[in-house]
N, C-alpha and C positions, 0 to 999 in steps of 0.2 A: 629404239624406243620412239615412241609415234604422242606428238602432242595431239592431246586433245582437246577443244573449243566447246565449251556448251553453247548448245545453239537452240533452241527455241522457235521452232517457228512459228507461232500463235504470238507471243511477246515480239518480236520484228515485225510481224504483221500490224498490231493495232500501233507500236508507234509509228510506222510508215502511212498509216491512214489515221492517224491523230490530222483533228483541221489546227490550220496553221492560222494564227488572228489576223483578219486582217482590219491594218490600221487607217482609220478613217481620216480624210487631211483635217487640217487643224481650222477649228473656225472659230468666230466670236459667237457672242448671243446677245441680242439687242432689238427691245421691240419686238421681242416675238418671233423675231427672225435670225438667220443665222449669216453671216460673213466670213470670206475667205480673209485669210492674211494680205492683208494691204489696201483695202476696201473701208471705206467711211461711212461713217453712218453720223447725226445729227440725236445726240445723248440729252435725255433730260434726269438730274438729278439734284432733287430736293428744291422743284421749281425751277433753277437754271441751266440752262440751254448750251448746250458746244458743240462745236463737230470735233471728233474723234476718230482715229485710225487704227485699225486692227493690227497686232503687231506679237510678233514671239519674243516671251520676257522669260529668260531661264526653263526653254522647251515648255512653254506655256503660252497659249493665248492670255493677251491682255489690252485694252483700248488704252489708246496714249491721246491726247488731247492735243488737238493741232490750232484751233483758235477759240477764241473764248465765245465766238456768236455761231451760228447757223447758218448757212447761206439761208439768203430769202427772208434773211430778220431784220426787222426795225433793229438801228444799234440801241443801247439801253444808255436813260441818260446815267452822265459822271456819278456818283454816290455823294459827294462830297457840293453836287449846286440842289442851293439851297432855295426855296419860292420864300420871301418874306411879302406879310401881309399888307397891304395900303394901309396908310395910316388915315384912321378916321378919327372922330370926335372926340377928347377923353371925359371919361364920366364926371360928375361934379359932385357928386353925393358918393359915400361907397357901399359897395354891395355884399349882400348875403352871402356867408358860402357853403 
């Protein structure tokens, strides 16, 4: 007794010429621009300013934050110094409000 195989060959053909994906390397998105894995770029979000490093977080690009300023930035002053005013004249009469 002789096995026999169903064979197809129209079905072997298109999966043998099925296109295979090909995958793009992994990059950031920033500014418009795009970054490889391990590449920095200078992030601004919600008005403040970092520099950032492209990094794989769980087969995922993701920017990881390396210091809090820019290169090429004035530092920002402390949050916490305060300008109090000169002390001038106090009124002698009191005022409207």
């Amino acid at each position: 007794m002789a096995i026999r195989f169903p064979f197809r060959p129209v079905g072997l053909a298109l999966a043998l010429a099925a296109p295979t994906p090909s995958l793009a390397a992994p990059t950031c998105l920033a500014n418009g621009k795009s970054f490889d894995v391990g590449q920095t770029a200078c992030l601004t979000i919600a008005g403040e300013s970092h520099l950032a490093r492209c990094d794989m977080v769980l087969n995922n690009t993701s920017w990881t934050r390396i210091k809090d300023e820019c290169p090429g930035e004035a530092p920002k002053p402390h949050p916490t110094s305060l300008s109090t005013p000169t002390p001038g004249p106090a009124p002698t009469e009191p005022t409207e409000n």
